[in-house]
VODREN-190105 format. One line per field, with one value per residue (C-alpha): residue number from 1; y, x, z. Coordinates in pm, whole numbers. Layout:
% VODREN-190105
n: c(NUM,...)
py: c(Y,...)
px: c(X,...)
pz: c(Z,...)
//
This chain:
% VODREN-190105
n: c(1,2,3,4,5,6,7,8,9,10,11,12,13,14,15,16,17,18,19,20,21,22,23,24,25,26,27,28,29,30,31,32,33,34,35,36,37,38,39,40,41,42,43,44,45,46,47,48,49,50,51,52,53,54,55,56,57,58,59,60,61,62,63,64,65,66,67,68,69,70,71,72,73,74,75,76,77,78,79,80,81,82,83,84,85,86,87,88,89,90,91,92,93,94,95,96,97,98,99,100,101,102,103,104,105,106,107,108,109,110,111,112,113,114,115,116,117,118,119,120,121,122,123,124,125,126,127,128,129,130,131,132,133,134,135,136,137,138,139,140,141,142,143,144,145,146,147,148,149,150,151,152,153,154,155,156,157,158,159,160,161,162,163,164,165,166,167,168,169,170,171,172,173,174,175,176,177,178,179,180,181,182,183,184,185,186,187,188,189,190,191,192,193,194,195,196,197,198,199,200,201,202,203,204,205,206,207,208,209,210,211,212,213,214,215,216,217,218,219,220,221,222,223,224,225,226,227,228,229,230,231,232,233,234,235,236,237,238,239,240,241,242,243,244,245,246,247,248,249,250,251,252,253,254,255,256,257,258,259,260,261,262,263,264,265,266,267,268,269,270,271,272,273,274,275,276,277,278,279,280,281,282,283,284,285,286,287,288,289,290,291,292,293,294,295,296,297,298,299,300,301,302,303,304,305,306,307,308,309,310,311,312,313,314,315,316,317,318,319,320,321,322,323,324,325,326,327,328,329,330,331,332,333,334,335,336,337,338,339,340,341,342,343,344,345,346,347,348,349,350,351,352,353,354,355,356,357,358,359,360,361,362,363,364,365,366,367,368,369,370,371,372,373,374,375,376,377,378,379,380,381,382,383,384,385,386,387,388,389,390,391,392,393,394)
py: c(1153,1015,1228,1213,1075,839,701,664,436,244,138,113,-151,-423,-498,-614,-715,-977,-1357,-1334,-1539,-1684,-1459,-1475,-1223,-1042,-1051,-900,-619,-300,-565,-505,-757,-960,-1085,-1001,-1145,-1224,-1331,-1692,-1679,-1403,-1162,-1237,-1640,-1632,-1361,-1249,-1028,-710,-603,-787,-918,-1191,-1360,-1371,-1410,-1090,-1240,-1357,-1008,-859,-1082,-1004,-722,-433,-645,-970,-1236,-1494,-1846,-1798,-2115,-2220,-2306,-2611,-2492,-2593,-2661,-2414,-2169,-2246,-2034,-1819,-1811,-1585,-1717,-1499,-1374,-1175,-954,-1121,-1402,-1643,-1612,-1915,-2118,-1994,-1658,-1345,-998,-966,-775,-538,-636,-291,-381,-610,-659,-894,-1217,-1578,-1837,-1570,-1238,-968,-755,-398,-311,-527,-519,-581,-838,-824,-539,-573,-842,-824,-1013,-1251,-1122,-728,-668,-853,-1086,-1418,-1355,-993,-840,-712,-617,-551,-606,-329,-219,-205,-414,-247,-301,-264,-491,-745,-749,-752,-1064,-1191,-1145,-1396,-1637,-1607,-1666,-1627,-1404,-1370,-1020,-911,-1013,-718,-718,-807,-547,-535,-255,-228,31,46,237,178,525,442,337,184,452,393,108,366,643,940,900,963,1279,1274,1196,827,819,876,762,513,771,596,256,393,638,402,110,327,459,79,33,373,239,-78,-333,-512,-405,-609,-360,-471,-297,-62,-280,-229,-163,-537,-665,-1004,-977,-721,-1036,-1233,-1038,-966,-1327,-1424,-1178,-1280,-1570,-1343,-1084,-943,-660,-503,-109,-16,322,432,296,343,621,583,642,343,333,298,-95,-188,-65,-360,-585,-568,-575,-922,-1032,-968,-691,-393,-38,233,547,963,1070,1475,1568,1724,1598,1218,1232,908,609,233,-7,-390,-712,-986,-1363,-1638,-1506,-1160,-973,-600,-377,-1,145,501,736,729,1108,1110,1384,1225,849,1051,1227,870,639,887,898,569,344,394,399,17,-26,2,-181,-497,-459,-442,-106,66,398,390,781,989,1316,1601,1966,2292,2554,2907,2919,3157,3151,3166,2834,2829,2547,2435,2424,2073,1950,1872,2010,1827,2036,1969,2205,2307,2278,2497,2685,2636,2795,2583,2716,2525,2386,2276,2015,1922,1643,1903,2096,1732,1673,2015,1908,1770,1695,1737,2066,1947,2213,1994,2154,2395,2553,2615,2941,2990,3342,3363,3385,3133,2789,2496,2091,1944,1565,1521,1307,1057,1015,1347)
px: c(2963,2631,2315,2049,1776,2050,2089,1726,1689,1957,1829,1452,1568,1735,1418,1059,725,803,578,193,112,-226,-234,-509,-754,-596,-231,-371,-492,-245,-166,-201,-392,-236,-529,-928,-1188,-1534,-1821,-1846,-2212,-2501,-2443,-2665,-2726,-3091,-3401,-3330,-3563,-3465,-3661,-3735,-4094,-4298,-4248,-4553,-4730,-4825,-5142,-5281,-5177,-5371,-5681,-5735,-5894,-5677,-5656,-5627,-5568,-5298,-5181,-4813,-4590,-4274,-4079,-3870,-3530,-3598,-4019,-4248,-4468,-4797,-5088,-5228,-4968,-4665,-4357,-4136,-3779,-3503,-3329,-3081,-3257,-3320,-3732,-3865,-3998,-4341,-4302,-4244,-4273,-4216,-4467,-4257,-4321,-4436,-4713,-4857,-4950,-4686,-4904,-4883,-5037,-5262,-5098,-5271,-5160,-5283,-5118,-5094,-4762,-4637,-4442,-4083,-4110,-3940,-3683,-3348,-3348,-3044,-2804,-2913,-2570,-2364,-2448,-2219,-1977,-1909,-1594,-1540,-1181,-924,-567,-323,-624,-461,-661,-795,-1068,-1399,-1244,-1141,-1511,-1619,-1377,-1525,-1876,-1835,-1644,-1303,-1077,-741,-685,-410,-181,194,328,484,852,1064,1339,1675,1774,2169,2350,2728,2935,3128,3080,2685,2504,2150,1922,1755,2018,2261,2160,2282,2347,2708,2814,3099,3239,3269,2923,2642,2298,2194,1954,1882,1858,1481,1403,1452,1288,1004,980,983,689,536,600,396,679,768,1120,1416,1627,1967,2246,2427,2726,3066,3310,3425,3455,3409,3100,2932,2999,2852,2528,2443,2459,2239,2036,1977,1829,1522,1488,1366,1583,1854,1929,2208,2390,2739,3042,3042,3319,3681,3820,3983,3771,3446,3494,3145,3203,3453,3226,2959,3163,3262,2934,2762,2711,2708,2780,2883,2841,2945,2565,2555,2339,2282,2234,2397,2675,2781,2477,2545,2287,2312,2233,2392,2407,2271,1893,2012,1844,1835,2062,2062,2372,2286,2509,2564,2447,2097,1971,2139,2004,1642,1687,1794,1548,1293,1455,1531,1442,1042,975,1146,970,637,735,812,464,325,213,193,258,602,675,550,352,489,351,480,524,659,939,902,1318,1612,1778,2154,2276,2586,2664,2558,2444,2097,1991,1673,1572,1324,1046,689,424,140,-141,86,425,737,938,1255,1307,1647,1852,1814,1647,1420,1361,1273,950,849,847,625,775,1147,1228,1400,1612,1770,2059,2081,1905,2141,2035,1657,1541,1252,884,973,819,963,892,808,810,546,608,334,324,381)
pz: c(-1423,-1474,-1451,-1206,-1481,-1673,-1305,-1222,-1557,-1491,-1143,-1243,-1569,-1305,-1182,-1265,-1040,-805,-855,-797,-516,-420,-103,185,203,521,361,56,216,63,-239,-593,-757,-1041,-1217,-1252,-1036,-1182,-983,-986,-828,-778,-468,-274,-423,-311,-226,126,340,380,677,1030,977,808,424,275,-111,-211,-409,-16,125,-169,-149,202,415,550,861,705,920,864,1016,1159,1044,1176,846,829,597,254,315,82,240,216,67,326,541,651,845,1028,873,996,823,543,585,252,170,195,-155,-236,-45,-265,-32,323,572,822,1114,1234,976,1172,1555,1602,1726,1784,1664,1434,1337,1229,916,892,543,208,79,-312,-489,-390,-154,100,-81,-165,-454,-557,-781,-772,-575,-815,-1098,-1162,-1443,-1363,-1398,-1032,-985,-1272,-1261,-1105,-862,-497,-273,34,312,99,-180,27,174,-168,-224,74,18,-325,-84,-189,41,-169,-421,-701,-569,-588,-278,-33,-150,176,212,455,559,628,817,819,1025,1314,1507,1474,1775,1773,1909,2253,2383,2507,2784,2773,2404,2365,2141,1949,1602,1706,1865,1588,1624,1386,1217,883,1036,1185,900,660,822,853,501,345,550,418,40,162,218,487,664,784,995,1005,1188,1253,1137,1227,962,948,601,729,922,623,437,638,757,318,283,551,431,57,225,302,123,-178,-182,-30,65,254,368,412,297,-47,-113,-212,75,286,569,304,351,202,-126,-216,-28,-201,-511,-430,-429,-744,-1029,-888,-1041,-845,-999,-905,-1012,-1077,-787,-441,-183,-254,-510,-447,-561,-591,-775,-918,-781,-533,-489,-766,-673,-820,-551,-656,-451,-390,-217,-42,125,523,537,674,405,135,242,289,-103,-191,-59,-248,-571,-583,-363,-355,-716,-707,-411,-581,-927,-717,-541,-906,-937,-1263,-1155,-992,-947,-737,-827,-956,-940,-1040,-784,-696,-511,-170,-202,-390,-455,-557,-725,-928,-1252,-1446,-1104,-981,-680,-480,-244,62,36,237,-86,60,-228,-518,-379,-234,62,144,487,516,571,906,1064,1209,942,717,964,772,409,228,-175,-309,-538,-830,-1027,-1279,-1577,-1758,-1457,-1129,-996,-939,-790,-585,-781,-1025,-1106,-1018,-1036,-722,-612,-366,-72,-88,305,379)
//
């Protein structure tokens, strides 16, 4: 029987970050970037007013009285501002040659053809000048940041319009099982042992999404070795990686086990833990895409997808930092385990103590990180510390 951690290195070392593609700004958004950006040119590339008013030389603003009175030009783009005169500039606009301050225009009485200034103004005041937001050759962005909303404005604001970034891995999502029934096509849902809702089907959909990939949801599929052959195939076609649930025991009626057996290098393993004893990893088809094989039970696919399925998840994306958080807490509980087995536990992480919630699908909505009591610990009395995975979106 393997261990929880030997099983958690074997899946992480079948698989690496997936190719950097040169990915449009708005499908980089959530993307880690694979390489730095520098500035290629100043931010902003030329003196821009910063105010609504009038670009002016400060030496003519100086020279005059406190209610100086100036020519008003309409500017040709790319003519020089005279001496003596001002020309009026919205804000962001580029100054015009010659012109080095801008006059608010709350400074002045606003006229036409003469306006009248009632305050001199400095040099540059008033001016964004070019490159004070960024200067060309700056290191903006480093490799491994995650690109969000005020990066990609950043990008943006230098005019890129691609960017190098790990691409969001594309994962299917297969559940077997024919007493499953996809949720919301049948009403009344029938109850029964032959009539199950397709529970992990949604929840797991969902959390690939939460991770930051983009889902495939594929199923429930019948147990039909034929057509489970069938529906992998078509999808290695697409995706990046696989998961599926159920049908993975030794039992006859766990048909997918074999399946996927036929179909590439895949190690099924009894892994020394609760909830999930039962965990299949490898890869299928000539692309080797990465598989992970999760029980049917909807706890144990939930424990799974964390354990496993997340942290590859996120090295596919590119991230460095794979795991998610861990904290030490007190436990508000008891928690009985078994000897040389680990028990993950859902728990409610509130001011540094852990209470466990259950099992149930009910009590899941509740927690917020997974208790860990790992050998030679099994039983652990209330008051004592233990490690806690958070639930990132919990």
């Amino acid at each position: 029987m393997r261990s929880l951690a030997e099983h958690l290195q074997v899946v992480m070392g079948r698989v690496r970050p997936l190719e950097p593609l040169a990915l449009p700004l708005l499908d980089a958004n959530g993307c880690v970037l694979a390489a730095d950006i520098e500035a290629h040119s100043d931010v902003p590339a030329f003196h821009a007013s910063a105010v609504v008013g009038y670009a002016a030389r400060a030496a003519d603003i100086a020279m005059a009285s406190p209610r100086a009175v100036l020519p008003l030009r309409e500017l040709p783009a790319g003519s020089a501002l005279a001496p003596g005169c001002v020309v009026p500039v919205g804000e962001g606009t580029p100054l015009p040659y010659g012109s080095d301050c801008v006059i608010p225009a709350e400074y002045t009485d606003r006229g036409a053809p003469i306006v009248r200034v009632g305050r001199s103004v400095t040099r540059a005041a008033n001016v964004t000048l070019a490159g004070s937001q960024v200067r060309k050759g700056t290191t903006l962005l480093t490799v491994g940041q995650v690109l969000g909303s005020r990066e990609i404005a950043l990008l943006a604001a230098l005019g890129i319009g691609k960017v190098p970034a790990y691409p969001r891995p594309r994962i299917a999502v297969i559940t077997t099982g024919t007493e499953l029934i996809d949720t919301g096509r049948i009403r009344p849902m029938p109850v029964g042992p032959l009539s199950k809702p397709d529970i992990n089907g949604v929840s797991l959909a969902c959390a690939v999404v939460e991770a930051g990939a983009l889902s495939y949801r594929v199923g429930p599929v019948a147990d039909d070795p034929v057509r489970l052959r069938k529906i992998l195939d078509d999808q290695l076609g697409r995706a990046d990686m696989v998961v599926t649930t159920g049908g993975i025991g030794t039992e006859p009626e766990d048909v997918l086990r074999p399946v996927l057996a036929t179909m590439g290098t895949v190690d099924f393993a009894f892994v020394a833990m609760e909830p999930g004893r039962v965990q299949g990893t490898g890869s299928l088809g000539a692309s080797n895409v990465p598989l992970i094989a999760l029980p049917g039970e909807p706890t144990a696919a939930f424990v799974g997808f964390e354990l496993f399925v997340r942290p590859v998840v996120r090295r596919l994306m590119g991230h460095s930092e794979v795991f998610a958080p861990r904290v030490s807490a007190e436990l508000t509980e008891g928690v009985t385990g078994k000897p040389d087995v680990t028990a993950v536990v859902p728990v409610a992480v509130a001011e540094g103590r852990a209470t466990p919630v259950g099992d149930g699908m009910r009590s899941l909505v509740r927690a917020n990180g997974l208790a860990v009591v790992a050998p030679p610990r099994t039983d652990v009395a209330a008051g004592e510390q233990v490690t806690v995975m958070m639930l990132e979106h919990a």
